[in-house]
C-alpha positions as CSV (number, residue, x, y, z in Angstrom):
1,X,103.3,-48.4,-141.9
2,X,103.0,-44.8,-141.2
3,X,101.9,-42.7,-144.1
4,X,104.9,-40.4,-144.6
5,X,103.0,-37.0,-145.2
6,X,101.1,-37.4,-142.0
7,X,104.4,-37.5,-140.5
8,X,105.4,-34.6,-141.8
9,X,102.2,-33.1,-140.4
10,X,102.7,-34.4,-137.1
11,X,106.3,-33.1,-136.7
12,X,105.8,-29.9,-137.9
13,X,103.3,-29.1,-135.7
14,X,105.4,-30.2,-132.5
15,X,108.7,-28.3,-133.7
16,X,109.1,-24.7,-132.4
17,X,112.2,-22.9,-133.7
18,X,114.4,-21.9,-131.1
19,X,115.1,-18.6,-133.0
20,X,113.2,-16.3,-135.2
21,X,115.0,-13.4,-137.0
22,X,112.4,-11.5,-137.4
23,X,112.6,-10.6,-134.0
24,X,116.2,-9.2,-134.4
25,X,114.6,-6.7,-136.7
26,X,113.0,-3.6,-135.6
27,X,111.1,-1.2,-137.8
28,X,111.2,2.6,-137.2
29,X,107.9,4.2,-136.3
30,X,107.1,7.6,-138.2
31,X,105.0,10.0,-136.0
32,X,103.8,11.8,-138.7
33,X,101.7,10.4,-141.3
34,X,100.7,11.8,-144.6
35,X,97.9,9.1,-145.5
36,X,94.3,7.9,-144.2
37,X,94.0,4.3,-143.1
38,X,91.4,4.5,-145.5
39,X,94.5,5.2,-148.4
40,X,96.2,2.0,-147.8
41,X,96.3,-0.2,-150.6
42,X,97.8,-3.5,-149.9
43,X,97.6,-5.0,-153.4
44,X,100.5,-6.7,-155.0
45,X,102.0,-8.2,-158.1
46,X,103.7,-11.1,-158.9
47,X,104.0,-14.2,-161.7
48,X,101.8,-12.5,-164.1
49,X,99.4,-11.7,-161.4
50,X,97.8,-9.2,-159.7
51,X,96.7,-10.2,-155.7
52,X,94.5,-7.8,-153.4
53,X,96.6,-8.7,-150.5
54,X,100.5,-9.1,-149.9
55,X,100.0,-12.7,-148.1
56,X,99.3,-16.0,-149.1
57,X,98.5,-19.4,-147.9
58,X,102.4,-21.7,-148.7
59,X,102.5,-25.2,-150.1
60,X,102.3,-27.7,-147.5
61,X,101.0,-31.2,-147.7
62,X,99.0,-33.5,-149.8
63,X,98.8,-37.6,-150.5
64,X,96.9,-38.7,-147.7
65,X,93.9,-38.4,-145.9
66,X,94.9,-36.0,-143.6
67,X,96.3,-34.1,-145.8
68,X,93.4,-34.1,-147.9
69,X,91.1,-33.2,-144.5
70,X,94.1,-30.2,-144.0
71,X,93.9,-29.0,-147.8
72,X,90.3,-28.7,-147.4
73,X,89.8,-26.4,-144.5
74,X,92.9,-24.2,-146.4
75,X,91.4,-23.7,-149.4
76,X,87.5,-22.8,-147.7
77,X,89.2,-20.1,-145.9
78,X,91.3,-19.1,-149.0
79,X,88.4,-18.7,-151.3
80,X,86.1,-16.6,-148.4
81,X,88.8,-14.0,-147.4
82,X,90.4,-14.0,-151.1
83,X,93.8,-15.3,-151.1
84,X,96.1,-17.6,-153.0
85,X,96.5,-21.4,-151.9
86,X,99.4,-23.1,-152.9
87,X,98.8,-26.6,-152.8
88,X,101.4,-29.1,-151.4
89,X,104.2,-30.7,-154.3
90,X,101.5,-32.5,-156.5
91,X,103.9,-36.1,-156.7
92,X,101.3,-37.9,-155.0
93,X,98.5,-37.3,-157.0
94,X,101.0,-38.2,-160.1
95,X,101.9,-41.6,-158.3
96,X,98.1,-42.1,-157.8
97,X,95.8,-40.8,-159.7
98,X,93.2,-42.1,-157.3
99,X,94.3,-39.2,-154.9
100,X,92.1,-36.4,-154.0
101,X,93.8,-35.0,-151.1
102,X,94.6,-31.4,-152.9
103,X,91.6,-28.8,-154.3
104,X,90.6,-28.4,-157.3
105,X,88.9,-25.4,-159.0
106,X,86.1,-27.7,-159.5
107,X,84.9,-28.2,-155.9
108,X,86.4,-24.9,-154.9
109,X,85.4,-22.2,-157.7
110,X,86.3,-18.9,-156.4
111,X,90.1,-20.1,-155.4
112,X,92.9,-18.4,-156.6
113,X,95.0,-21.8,-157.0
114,X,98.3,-22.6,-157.5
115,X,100.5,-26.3,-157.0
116,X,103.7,-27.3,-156.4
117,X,106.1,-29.8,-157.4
118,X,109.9,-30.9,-156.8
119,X,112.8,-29.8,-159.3
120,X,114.0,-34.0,-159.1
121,X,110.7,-34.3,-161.3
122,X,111.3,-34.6,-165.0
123,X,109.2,-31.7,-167.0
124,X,106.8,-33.9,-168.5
125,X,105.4,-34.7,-164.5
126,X,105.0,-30.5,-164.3
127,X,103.0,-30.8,-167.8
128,X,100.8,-33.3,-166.4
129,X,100.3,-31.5,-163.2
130,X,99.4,-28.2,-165.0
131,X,96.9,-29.6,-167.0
132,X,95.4,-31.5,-164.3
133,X,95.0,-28.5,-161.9
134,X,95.2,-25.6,-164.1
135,X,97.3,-23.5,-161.3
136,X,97.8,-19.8,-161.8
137,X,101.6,-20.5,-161.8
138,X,103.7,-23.4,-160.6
139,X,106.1,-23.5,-157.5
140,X,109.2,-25.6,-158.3
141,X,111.0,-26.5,-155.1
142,X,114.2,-27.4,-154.1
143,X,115.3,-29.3,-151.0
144,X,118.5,-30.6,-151.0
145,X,119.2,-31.1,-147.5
146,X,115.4,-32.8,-146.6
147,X,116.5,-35.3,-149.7
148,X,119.9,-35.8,-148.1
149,X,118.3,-36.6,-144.6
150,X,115.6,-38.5,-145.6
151,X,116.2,-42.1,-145.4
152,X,114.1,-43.0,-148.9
153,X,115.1,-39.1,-150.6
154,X,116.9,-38.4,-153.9
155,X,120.2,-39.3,-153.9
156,X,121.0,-38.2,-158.0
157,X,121.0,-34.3,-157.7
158,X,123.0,-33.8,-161.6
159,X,119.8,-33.6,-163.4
160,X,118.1,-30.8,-161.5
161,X,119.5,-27.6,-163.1
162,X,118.7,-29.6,-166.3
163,X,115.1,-30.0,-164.7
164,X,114.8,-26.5,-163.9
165,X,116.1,-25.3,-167.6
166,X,113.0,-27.5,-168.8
167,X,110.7,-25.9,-166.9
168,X,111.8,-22.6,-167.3
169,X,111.0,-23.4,-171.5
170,X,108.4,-25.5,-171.5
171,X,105.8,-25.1,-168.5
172,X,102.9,-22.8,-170.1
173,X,102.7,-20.9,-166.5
174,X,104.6,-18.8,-164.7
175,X,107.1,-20.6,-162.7
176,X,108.3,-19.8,-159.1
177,X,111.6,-21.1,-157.9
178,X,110.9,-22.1,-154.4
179,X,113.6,-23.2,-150.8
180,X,112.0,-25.5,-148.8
181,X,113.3,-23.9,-145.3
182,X,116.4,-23.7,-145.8
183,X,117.3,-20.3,-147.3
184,X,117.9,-19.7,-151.2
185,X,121.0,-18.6,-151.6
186,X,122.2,-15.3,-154.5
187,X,123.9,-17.7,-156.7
188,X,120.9,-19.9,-156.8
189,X,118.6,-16.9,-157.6
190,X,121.3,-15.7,-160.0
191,X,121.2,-19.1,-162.1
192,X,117.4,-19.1,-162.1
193,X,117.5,-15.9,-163.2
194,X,119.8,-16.8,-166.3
195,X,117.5,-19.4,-167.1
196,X,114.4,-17.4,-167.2
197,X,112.7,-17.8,-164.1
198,X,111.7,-14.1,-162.7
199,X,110.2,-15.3,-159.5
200,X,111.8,-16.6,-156.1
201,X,110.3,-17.8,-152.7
202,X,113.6,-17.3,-150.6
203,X,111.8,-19.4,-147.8
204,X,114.4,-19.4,-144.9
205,X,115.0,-21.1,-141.6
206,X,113.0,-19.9,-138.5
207,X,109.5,-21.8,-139.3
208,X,109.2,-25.3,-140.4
209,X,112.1,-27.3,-140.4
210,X,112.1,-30.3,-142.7
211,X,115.9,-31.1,-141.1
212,X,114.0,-31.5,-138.2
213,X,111.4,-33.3,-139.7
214,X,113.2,-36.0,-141.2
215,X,115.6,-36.3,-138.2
216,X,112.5,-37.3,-135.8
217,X,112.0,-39.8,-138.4
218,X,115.1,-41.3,-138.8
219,X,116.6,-40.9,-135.1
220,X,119.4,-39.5,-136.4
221,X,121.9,-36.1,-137.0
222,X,120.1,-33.8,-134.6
223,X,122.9,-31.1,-134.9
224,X,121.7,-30.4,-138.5
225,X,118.1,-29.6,-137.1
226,X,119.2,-25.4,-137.7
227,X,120.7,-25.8,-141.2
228,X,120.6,-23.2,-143.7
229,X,119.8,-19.2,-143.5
230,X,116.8,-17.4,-141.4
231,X,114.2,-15.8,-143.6
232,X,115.7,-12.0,-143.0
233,X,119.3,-13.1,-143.3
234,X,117.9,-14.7,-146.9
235,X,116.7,-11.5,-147.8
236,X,119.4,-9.3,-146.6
237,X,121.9,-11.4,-148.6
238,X,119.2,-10.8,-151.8
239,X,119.1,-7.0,-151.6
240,X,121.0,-6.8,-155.2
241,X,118.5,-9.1,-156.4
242,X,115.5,-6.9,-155.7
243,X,115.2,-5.3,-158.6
244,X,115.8,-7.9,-160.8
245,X,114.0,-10.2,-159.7
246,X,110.2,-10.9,-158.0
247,X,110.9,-11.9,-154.3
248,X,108.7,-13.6,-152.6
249,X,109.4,-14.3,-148.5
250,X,108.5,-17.2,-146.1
251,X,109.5,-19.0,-143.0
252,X,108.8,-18.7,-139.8
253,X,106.5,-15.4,-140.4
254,X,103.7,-15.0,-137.2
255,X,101.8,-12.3,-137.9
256,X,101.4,-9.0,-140.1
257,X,104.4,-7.4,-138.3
258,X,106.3,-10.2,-139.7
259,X,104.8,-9.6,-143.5
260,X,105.7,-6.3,-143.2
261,X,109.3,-7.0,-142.2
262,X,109.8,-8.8,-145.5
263,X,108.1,-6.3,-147.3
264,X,110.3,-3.8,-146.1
265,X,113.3,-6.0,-147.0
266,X,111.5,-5.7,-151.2
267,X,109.4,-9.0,-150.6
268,X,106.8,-8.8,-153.1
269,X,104.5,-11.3,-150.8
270,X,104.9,-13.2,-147.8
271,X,103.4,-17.0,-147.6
272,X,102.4,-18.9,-144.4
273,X,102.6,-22.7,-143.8
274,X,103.1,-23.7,-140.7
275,X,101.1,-21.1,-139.0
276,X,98.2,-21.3,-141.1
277,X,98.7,-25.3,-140.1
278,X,98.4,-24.8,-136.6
279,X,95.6,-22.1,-136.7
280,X,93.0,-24.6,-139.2
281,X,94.2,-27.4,-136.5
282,X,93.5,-24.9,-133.4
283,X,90.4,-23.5,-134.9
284,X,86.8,-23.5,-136.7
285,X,87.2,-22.6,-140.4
286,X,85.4,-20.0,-139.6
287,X,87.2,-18.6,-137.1
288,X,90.4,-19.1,-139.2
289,X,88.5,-16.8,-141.8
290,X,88.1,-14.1,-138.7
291,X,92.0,-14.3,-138.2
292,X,92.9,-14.0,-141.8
293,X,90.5,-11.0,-142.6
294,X,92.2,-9.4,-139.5
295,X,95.5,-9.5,-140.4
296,X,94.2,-7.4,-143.8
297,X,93.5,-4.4,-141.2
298,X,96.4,-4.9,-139.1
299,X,98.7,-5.1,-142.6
300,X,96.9,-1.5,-142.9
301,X,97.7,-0.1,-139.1
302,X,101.5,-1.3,-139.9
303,X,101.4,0.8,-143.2
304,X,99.6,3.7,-142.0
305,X,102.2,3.9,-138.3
306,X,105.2,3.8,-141.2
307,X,103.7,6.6,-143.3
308,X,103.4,4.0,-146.2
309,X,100.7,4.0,-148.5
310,X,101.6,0.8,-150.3
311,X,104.2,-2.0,-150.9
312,X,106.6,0.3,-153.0
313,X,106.4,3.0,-150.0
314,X,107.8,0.3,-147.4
315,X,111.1,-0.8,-149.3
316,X,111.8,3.1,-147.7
317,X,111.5,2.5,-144.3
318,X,114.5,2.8,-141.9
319,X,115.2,-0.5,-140.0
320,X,117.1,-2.0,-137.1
321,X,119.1,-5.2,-137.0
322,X,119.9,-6.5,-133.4
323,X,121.6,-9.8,-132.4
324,X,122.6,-12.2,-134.6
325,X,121.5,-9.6,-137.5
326,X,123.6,-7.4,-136.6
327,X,126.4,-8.9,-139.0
328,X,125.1,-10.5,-141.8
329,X,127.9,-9.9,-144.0
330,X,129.0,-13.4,-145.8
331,X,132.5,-14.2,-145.8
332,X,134.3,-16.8,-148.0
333,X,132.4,-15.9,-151.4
């Protein structure tokens, strides 16, 4: 029997999205800067935590040996170029306490860690996984639609706001609401707001597709494969929210210009999870480490072409929307 995380592996790998909205979004060059490259300062803030750069490695996998082989090469290049790992949800480890497929701060001492674990998890589980990794905050996610497709997935969905109300109390660290893919939608970030909960990953459609995912899997409902919201649409629709609350941006991001695009739209910081997946399969750890510490000095160039000098500077930059961007106004609210 196939080990289910390496499936997820495999398929995520093999799926390309056949749109990207990040490419219906054009940024508007300024010809005259005011700053040095030297004056760029990429450092952000968010869950209690300061973070030299505006980019960090997403929660992907764990609970096999794959994974484990996957998690490992993430969190060497993590710790060399100095940015946050998320780990994969933690549920294997706390259905086997055998595992070792995620890292710890013990093998890896210089990590900024963090870990993950699914809202259909009673609070007690998020204790346990606290203590056992001693994250700097914890990811809670929801994915509704990967349960719904997935043939052995969570078909009792009452208890998760309760869930999520626990958490909010009773975790000791900073908690971050996270979409799996799909998109988080405002009233979703309004009710986590109400509970507590300061921080979002919005993590919309365009990059990994767990819809996709679990119909390779099961054979079936292909014409959900491109359910939910694209990463920019997500954020466009969260623009009251900026303020309020800490965004945080994923799905289908490439490259810097990408980062910068959600940054622009008030993203505190952007995670990566499928491309970081394909560049530790694709590459040497080291040469991952060479990628990574590029895209530092290319987060600069963008900055310095836009006359920005940091994060707060870049929620002022004009913008573009093309294509299917072009309007993103919700109807039937």
């Amino acid at each position: 029997m196939r080990n289910r995380k390496d499936e997820h592996i495999q398929y995520a790998l093999a799926y390309q999205s056949p749109y990207n909205s990040f490419d219906d979004m054009e940024l508007i060059h300024s010809s005259l800067p005011e700053y040095d490259l030297a004056d760029i300062d990429l450092s952000t803030h968010f869950a209690g935590q300061d973070f030299e750069f505006p980019f960090f490695i997403n929660a992907m996998t764990g609970g096999s040996e794959k994974a484990a082989a996957v998690n490992r090469k993430l969190a060497q290049v993590a710790e060399v170029t100095g940015i946050l790992m998320v780990t994969g949800s933690y549920s294997a480890a706390l259905q086997n306490p055998k595992d070792q497929s995620y890292p710890t701060k013990e093998e890896f001492p210089g990590l900024l860690l963090a870990t993950n674990i699914g809202v259909d998890k009673p609070v007690e589980l998020g204790l346990q996984t606290v203590e056992r990794m001693n994250p700097l905050f914890l990811q809670v996610h929801v994915n509704v639609m990967q349960e719904l497709l997935m043939p052995e997935g969570e078909r009792l969905f009452r208890s998760w706001k309760q869930n999520l109300e626990a958490y909010a109390q009773q975790i000791p660290v900073p908690i971050i609401l996270k979409e799996v893919g799909f998109g988080m939608d405002v009233k979703t970030m309004k009710k986590a707001l109400n509970m507590g909960i300061r921080t979002v990953d919005i993590s919309g459609r365009g990059g990994t597709s767990f819809a996709y995912i679990e119909n390779q899997r099961s054979g079936k409902r292909s014409y959900l494969d491109d359910w939910g919201q694209t990463t920019v649409q997500a954020l466009l629709n969260a623009q009251p929210l900026v303020d309020d609350l800490e965004i945080l941006a994923s799905g289908g991001v490439r490259h810097p210009l990408d980062m910068v695009k959600c940054m622009v739209l008030g993203a505190r910081a952007v995670g990566l999870s499928r491309t970081m997946l394909d560049l530790v399969e694709r590459y040497t750890v080291d040469q991952v480490i060479e990628i990574v510490n590029e895209w530092k000095e290319e987060l600069r160039i963008i900055l310095c072409a836009l006359n920005c000098r940091n994060l707060e500077e870049l929620k002022s930059v004009p913008y573009l929307l093309h294509g299917k961007l072009s309007s993103n106004q919700i109807y039937g609210k």
